[in-house]
BATIKOL-670306 format. One record per residue (C-alpha): residue number from 0; residue in one letter; chain; x, y, z. Coordinates in Angstrom, 1 decimal. Each point is the difference from the previous one (the first is absolute). Last residue first. Layout:
BEGIN
+-----+------+-------+--------+--------+--------+
:  nr : rest : kette :   east :  north :     up :
+-----+------+-------+--------+--------+--------+
: NUM :    A :     A :      X :      Y :      Z :
...
+-----+------+-------+--------+--------+--------+
This chain:
BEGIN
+-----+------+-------+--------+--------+--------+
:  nr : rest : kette :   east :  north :     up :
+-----+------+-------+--------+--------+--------+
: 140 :    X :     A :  -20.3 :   28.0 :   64.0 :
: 139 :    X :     A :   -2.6 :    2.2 :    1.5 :
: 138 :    X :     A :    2.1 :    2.9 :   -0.7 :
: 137 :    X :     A :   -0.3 :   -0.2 :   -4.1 :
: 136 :    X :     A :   -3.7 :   -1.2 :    0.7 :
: 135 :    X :     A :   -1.0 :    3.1 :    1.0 :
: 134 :    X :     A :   -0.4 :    1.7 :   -3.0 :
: 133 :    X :     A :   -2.2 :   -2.5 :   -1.6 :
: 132 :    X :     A :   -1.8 :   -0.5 :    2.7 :
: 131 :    X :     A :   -1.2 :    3.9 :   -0.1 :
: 130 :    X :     A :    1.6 :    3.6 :    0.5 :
: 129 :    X :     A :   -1.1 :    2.0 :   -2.2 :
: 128 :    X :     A :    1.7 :    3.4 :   -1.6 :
: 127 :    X :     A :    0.5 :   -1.6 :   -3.5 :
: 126 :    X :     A :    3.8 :    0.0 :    1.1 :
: 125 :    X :     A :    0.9 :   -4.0 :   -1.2 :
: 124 :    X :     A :    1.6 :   -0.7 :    3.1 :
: 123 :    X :     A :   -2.4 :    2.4 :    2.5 :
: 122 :    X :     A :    1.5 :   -1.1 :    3.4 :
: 121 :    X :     A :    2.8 :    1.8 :   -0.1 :
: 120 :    X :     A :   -2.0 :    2.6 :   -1.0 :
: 119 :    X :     A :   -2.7 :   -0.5 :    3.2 :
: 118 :    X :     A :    3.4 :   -0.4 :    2.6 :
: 117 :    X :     A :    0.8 :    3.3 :   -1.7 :
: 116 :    X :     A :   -3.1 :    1.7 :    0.1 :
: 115 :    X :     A :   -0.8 :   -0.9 :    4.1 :
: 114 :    X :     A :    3.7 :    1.2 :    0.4 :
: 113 :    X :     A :   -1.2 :    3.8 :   -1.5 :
: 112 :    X :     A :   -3.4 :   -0.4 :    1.5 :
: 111 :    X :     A :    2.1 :   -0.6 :    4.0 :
: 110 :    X :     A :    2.2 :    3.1 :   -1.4 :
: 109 :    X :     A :   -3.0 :    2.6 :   -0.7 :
: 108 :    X :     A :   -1.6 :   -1.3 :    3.1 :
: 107 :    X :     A :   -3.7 :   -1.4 :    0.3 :
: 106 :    X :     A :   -2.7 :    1.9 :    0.4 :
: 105 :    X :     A :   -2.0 :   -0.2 :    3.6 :
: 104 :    X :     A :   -2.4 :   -2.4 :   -0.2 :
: 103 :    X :     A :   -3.8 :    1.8 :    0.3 :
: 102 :    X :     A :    0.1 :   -0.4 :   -3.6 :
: 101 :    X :     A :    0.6 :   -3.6 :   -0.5 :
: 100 :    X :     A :   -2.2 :   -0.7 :    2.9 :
:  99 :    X :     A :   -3.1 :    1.5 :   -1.0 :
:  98 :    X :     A :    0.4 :   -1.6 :   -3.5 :
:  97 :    X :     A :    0.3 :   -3.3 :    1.9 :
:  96 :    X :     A :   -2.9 :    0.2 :    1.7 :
:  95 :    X :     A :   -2.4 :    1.1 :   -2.7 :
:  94 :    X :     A :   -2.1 :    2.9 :    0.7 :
:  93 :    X :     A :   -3.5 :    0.5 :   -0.7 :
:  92 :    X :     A :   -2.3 :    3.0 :   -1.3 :
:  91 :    X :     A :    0.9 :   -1.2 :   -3.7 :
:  90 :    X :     A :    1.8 :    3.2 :   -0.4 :
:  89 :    X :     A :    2.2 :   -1.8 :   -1.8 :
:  88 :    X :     A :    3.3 :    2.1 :    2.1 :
:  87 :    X :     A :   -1.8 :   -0.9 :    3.2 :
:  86 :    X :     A :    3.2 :    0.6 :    2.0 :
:  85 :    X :     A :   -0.2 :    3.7 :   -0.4 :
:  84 :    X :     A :   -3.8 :    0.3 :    0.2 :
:  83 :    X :     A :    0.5 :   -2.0 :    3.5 :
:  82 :    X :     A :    2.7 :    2.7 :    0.8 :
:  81 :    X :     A :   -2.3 :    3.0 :   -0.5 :
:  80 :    X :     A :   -3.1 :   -1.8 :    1.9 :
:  79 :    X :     A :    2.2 :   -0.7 :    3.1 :
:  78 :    X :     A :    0.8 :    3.9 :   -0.3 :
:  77 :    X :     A :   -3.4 :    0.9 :   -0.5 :
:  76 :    X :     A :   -1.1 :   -2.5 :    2.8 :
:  75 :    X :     A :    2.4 :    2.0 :    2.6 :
:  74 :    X :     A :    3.1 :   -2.3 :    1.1 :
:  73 :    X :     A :    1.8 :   -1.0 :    2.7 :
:  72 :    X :     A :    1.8 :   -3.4 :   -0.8 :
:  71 :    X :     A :   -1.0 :   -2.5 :    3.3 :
:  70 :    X :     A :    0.0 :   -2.9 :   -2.0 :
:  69 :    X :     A :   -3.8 :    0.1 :    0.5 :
:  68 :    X :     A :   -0.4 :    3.0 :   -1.6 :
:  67 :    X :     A :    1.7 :   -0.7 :   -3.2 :
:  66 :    X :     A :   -1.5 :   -4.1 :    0.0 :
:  65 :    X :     A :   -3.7 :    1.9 :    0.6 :
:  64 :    X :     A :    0.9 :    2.2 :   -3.0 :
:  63 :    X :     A :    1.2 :   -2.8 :   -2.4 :
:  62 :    X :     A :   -3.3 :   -2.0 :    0.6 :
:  61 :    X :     A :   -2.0 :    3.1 :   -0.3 :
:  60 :    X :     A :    1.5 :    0.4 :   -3.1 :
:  59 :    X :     A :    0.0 :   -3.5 :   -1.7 :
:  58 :    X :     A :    2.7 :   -2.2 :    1.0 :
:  57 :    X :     A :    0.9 :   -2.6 :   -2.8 :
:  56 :    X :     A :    2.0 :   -3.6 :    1.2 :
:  55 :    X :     A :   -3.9 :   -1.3 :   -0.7 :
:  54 :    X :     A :   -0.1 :   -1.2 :    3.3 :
:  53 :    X :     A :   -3.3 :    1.3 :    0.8 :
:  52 :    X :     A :    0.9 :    2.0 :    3.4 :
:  51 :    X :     A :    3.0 :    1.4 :   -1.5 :
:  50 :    X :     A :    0.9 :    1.5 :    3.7 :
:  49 :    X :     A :    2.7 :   -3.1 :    0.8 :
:  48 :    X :     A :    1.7 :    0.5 :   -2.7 :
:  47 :    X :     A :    0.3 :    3.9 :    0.5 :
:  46 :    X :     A :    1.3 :   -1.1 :    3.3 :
:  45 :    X :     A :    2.1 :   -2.4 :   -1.2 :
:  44 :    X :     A :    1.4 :    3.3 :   -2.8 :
:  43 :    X :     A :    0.1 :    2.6 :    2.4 :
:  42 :    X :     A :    2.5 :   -2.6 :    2.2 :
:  41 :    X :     A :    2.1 :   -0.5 :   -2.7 :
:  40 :    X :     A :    0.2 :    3.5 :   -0.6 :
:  39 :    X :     A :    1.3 :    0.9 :    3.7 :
:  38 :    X :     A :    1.7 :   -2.7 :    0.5 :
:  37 :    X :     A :    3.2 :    1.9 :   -0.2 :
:  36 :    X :     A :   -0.7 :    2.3 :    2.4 :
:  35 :    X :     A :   -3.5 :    1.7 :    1.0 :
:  34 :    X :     A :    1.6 :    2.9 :   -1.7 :
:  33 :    X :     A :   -0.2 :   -1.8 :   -3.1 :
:  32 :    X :     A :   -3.4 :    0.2 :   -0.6 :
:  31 :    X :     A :   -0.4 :    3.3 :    0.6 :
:  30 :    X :     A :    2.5 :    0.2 :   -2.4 :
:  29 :    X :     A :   -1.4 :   -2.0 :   -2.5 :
:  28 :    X :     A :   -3.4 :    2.2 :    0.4 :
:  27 :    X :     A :    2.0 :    3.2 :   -0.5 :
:  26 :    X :     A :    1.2 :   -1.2 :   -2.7 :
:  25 :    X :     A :   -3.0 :   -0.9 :   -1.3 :
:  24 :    X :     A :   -1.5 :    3.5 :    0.4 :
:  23 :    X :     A :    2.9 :    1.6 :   -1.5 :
:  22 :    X :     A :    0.7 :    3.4 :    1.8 :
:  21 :    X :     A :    3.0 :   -1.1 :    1.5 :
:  20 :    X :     A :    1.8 :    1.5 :    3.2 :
:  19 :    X :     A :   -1.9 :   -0.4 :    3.1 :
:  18 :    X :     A :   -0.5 :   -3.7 :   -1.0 :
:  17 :    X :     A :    3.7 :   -0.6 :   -1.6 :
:  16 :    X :     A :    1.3 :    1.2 :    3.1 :
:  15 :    X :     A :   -2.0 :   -2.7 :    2.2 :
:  14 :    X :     A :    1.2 :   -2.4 :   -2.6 :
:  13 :    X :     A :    3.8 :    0.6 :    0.5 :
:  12 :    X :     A :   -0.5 :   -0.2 :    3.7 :
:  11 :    X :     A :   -1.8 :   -3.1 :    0.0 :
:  10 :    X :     A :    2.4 :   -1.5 :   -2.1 :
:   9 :    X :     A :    3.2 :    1.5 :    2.1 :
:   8 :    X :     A :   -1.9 :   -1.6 :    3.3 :
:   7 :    X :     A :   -0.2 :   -3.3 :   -2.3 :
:   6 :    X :     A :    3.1 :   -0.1 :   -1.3 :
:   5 :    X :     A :    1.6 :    1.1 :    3.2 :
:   4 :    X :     A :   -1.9 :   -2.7 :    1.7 :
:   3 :    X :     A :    1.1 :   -2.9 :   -2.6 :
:   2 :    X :     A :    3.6 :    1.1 :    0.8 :
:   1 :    X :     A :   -0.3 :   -0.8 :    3.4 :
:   0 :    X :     A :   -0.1 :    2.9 :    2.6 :
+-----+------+-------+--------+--------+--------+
């Protein structure tokens, strides 16, 4: 089996546990996701792409629940209701795509933060905690 296969079976596996196991609605979510393999949240997000029927990169409810459903995640309204109300954090009655995807996207490792904050200090000459032109201009040259 190539190594990609074992990543993917042990993916699968891993997320499969994490549904009987958690108690986190988006968790569960992300790892029904990711039992349909790596894709898994890619493809949740082109299909929740293709379901914003207006364009407006914003799925309102019965947007989001047709793009659950369709994806073939098996869910009661309530429990589609619970996790839109979770992602909705304005309340606004819409959510934006990118918020749905930063939090369906599972968190990143304590050591891959850790090298993300030293590449950023090294960065951060002057240490004001920004990163701009400025800053950058030391590597460019």
């Amino acid at each position: 089996m190539a190594a990609t296969a074992r990543h993917q079976e042990e993916l699968k596996r891993k997320a499969m546990k994490a549904i009987q196991t958690s108690t986190d609605p988006i968790e569960i979510l992300r790892a029904k996701c990711l039992a349909r393999g790596a894709n898994g949240i890619r493809g949740l997000s082109r299909l929740f792409k293709i379901m914003d029927d207006n364009k407006n990169k914003k799925l309102d409810f019965e947007e989001f629940r047709k793009g659950i459903t369709e994806y073939g995640l098996n869910y009661s309204k309530e429990e589609i209701s619970e996790i839109f109300a979770i992602f909705d954090r304005d309340k606004s009655g819409q959510i934006d795509f990118d918020e749905f995807l930063e939090r369906l996207r599972p968190p990143m490792p304590r050591m891959r933060i850790e090298l993300v904050n030293q590449a950023f200090n090294k960065l951060d000459k002057n240490k004001d905690g920004k990163c701009d032109k400025s800053s950058l201009s030391f590597f460019l040259n």
